[in-house]
OpenMM code with the backbone's topology and positions (N, CA, C; nanometers):
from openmm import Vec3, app, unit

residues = "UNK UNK UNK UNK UNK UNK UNK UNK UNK UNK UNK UNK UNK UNK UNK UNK UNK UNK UNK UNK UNK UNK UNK UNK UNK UNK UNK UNK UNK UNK UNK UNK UNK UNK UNK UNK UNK UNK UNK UNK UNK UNK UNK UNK UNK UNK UNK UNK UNK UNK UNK UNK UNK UNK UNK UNK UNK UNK UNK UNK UNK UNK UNK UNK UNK UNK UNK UNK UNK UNK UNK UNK UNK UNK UNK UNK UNK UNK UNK UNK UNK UNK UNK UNK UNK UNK UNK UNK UNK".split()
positions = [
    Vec3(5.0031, -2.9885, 5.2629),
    Vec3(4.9491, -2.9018, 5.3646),
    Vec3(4.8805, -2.9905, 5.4676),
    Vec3(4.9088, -2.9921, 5.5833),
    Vec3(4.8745, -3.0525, 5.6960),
    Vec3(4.7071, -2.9881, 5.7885),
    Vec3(4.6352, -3.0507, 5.8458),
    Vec3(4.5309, -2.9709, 5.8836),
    Vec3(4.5753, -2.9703, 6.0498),
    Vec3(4.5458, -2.8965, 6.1432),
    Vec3(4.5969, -2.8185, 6.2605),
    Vec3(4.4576, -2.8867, 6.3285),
    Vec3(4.3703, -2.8983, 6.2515),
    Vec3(4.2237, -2.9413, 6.3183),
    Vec3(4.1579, -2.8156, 6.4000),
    Vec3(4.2064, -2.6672, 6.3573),
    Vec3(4.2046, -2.5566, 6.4433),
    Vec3(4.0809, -2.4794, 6.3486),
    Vec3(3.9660, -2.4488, 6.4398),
    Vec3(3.8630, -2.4132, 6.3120),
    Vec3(3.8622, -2.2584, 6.3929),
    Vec3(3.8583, -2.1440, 6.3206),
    Vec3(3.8132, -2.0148, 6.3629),
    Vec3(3.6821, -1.9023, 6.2441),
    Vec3(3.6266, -1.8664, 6.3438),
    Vec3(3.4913, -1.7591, 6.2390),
    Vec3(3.5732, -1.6392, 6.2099),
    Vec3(3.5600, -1.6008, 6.0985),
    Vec3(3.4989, -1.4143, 6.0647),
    Vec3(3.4613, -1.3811, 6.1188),
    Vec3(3.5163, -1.2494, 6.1789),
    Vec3(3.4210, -1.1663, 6.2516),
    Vec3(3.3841, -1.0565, 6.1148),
    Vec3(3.2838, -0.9911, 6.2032),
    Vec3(3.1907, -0.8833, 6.1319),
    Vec3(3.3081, -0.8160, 6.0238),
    Vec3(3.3990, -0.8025, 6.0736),
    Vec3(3.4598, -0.7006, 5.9968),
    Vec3(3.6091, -0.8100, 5.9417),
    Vec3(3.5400, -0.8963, 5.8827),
    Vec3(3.6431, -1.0287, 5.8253),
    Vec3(3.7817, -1.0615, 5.8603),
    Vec3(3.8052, -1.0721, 6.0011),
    Vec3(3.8949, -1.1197, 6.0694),
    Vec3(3.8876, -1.1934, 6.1269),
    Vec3(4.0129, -1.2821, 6.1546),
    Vec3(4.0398, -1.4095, 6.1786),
    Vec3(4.1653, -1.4045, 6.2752),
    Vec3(4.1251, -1.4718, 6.4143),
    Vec3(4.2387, -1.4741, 6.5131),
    Vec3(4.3489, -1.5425, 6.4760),
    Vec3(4.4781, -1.5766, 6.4362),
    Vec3(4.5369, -1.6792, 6.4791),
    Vec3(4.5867, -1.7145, 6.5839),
    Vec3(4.6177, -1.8645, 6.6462),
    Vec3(4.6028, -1.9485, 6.7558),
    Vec3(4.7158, -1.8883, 6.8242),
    Vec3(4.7360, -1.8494, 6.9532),
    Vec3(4.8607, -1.7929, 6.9890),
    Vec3(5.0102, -1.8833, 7.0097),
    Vec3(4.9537, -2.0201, 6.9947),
    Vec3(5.0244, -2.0907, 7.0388),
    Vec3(5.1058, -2.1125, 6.8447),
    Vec3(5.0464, -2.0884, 6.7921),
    Vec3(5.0794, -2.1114, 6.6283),
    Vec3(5.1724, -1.9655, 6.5808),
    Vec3(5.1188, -1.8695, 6.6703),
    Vec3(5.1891, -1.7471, 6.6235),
    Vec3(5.2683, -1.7594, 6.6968),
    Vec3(5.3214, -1.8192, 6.8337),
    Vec3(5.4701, -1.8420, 6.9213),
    Vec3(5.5243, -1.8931, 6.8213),
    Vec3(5.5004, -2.0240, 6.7525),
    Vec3(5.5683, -2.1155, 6.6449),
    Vec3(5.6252, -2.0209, 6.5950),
    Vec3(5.5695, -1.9486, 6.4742),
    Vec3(5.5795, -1.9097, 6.3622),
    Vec3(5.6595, -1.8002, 6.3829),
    Vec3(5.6923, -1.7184, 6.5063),
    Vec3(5.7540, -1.6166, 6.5945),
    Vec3(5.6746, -1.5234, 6.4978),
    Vec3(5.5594, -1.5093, 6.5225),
    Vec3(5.4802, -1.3889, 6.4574),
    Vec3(5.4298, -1.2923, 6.5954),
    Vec3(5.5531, -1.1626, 6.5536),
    Vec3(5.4731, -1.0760, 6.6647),
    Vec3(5.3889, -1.0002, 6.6566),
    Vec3(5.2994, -0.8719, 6.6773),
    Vec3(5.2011, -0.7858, 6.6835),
    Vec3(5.3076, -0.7248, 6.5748),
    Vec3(5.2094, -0.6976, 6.4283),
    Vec3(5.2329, -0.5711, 6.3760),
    Vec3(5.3166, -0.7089, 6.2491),
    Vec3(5.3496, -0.8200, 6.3057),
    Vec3(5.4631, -0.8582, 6.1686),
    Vec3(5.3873, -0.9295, 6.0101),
    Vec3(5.4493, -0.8351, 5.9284),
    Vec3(5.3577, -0.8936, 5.7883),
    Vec3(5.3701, -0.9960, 5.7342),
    Vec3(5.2415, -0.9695, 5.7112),
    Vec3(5.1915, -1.1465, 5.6504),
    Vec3(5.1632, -1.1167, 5.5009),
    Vec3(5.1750, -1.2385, 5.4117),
    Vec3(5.1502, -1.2156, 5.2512),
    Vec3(5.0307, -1.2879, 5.2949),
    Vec3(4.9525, -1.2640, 5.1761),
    Vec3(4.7884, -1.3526, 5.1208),
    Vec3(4.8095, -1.3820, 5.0101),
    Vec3(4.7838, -1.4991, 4.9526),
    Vec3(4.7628, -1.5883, 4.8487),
    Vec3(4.6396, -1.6356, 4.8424),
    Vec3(4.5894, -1.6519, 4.7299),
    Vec3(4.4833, -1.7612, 4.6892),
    Vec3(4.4885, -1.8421, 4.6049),
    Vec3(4.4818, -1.9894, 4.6185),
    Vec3(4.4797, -2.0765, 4.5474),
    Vec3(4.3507, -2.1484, 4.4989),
    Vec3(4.2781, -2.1706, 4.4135),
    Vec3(4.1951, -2.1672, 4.4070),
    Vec3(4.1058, -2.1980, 4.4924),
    Vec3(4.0338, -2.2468, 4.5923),
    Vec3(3.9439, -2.2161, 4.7354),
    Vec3(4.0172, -2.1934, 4.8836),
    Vec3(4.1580, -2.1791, 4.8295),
    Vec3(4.2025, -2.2081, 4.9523),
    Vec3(4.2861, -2.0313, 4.9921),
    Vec3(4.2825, -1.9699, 5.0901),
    Vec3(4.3508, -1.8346, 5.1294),
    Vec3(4.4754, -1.9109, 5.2122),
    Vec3(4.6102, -1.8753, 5.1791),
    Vec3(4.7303, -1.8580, 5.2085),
    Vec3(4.7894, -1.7756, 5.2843),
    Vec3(4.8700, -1.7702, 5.3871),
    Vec3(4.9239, -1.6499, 5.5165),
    Vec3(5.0108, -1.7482, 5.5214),
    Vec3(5.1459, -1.6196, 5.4827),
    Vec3(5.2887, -1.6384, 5.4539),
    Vec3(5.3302, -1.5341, 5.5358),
    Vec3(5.4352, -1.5255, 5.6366),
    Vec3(5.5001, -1.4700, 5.7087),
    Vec3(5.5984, -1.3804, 5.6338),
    Vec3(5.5433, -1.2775, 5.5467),
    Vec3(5.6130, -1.1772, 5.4835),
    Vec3(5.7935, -1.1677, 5.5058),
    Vec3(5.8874, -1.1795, 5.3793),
    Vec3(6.0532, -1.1868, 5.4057),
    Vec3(6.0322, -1.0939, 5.2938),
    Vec3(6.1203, -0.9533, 5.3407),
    Vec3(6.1666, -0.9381, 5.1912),
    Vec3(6.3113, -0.9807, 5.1710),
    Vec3(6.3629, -1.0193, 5.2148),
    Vec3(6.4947, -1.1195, 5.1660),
    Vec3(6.4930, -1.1948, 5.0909),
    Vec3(6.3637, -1.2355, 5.0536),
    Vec3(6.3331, -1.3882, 4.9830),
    Vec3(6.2488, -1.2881, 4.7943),
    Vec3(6.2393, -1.1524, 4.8116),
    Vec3(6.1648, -1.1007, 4.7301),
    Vec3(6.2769, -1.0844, 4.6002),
    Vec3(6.1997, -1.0636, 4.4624),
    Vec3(6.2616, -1.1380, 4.3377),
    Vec3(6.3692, -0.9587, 4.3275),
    Vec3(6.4433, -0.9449, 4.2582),
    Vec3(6.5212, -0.8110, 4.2634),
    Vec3(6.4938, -0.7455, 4.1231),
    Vec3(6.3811, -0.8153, 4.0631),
    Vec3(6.3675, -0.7400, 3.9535),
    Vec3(6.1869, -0.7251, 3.9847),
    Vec3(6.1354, -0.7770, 4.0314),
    Vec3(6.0405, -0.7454, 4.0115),
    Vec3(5.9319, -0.7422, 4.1544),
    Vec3(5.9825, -0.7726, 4.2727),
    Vec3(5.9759, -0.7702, 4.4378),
    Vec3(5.8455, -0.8475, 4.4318),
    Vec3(5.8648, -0.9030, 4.3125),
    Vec3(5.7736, -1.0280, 4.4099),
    Vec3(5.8205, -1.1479, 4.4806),
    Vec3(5.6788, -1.2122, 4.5995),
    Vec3(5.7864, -1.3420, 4.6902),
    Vec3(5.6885, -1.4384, 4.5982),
    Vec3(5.7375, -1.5565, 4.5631),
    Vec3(5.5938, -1.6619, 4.5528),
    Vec3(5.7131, -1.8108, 4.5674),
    Vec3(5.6548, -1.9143, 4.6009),
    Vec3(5.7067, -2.0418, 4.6230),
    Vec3(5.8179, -2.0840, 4.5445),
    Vec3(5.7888, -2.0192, 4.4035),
    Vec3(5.8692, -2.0834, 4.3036),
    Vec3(6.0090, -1.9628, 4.3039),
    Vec3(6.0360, -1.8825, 4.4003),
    Vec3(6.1715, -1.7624, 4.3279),
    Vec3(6.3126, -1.8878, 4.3436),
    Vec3(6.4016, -1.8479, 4.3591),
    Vec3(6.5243, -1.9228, 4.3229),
    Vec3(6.6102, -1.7910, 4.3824),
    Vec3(6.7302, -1.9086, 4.4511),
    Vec3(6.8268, -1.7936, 4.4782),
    Vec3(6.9173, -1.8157, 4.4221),
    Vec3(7.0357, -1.7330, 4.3963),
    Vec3(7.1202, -1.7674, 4.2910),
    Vec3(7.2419, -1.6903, 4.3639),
    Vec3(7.3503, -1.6733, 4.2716),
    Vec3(7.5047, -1.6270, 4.3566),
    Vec3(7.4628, -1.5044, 4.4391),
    Vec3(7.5411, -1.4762, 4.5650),
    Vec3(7.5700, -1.3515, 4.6087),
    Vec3(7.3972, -1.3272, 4.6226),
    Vec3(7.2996, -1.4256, 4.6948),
    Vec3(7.2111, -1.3967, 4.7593),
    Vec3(7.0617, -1.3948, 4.7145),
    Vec3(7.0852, -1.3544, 4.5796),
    Vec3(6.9867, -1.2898, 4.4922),
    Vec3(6.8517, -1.3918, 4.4531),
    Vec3(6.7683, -1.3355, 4.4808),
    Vec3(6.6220, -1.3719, 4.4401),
    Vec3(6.5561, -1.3607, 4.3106),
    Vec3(6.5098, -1.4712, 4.2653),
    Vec3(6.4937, -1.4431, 4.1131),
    Vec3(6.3383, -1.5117, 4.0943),
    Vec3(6.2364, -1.4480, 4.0436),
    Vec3(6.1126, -1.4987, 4.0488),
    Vec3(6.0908, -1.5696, 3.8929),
    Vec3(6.0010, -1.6223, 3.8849),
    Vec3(6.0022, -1.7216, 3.7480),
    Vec3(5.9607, -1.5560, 3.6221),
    Vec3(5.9326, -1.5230, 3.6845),
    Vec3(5.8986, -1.3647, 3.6022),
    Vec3(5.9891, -1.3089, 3.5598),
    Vec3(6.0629, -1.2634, 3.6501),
    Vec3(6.1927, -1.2134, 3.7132),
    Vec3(6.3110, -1.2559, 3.6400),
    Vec3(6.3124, -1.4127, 3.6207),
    Vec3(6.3909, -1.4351, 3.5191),
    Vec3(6.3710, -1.4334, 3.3869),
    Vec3(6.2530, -1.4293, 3.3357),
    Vec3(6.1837, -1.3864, 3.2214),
    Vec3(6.2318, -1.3090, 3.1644),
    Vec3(6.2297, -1.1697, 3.2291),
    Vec3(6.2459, -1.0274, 3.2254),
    Vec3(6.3838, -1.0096, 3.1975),
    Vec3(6.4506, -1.0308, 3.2974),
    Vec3(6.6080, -1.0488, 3.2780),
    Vec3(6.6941, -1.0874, 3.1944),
    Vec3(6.6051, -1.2503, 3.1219),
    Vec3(6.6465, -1.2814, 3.0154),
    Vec3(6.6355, -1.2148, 2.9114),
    Vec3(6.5081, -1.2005, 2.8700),
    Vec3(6.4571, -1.0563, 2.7458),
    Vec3(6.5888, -0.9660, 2.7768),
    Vec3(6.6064, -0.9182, 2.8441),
    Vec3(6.6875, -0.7893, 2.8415),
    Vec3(6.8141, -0.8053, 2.7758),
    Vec3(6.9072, -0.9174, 2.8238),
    Vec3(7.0759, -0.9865, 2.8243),
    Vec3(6.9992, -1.0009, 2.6408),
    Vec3(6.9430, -1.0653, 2.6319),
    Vec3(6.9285, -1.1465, 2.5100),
    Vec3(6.9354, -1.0021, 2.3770),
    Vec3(6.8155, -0.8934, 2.4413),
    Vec3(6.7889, -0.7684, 2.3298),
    Vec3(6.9196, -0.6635, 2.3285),
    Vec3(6.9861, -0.6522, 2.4393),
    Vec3(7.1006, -0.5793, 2.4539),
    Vec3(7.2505, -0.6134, 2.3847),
    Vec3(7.2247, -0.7223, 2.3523),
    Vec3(7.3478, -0.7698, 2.2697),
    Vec3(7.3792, -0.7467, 2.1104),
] * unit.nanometer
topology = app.Topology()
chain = topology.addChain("A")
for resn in residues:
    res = topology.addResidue(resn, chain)
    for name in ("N", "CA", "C"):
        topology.addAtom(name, app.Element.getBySymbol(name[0]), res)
């Protein structure tokens, strides 16, 4: 993770501008969702895909995997999936 050297306050009602020139980057327009993460001290803003979300369980996180014909598979996700193939037989 790189630092931007870009410092911004909370306002009263715990919001935080981002830089407009960072939201041109990021092509973030008015209204487009963002995920939140926390890592331990640190808050995360991820430019919300559900394309990238797991198909068993719609979660997004760093670690999903795509696999044939598109599909999103979260470390959970494959968990789950496996249990199932494995008890159904």
């Amino acid at each position: 993770m790189r630092s931007l050297g870009i410092v911004r306050k909370v306002d009263q009602l715990g919001r935080i501008v981002i830089p407009k020139e960072l939201r041109n980057t990021l092509q973030l327009d008015t209204g487009s969702p963002m995920e939140i993460f926390v890592e331990e001290d640190k808050i995360i803003l991820r430019k919300y895909t559900v394309n990238e979300a797991c198909i068993v369980t719609g979660e997004i996180t760093p670690d999903n995997k795509i696999y044939s014909n598109g599909m999103y598979l979260s470390p959970r996700g494959a968990e789950i999936l496996l249990d199932e193939i494995m008890n159904n037989n």
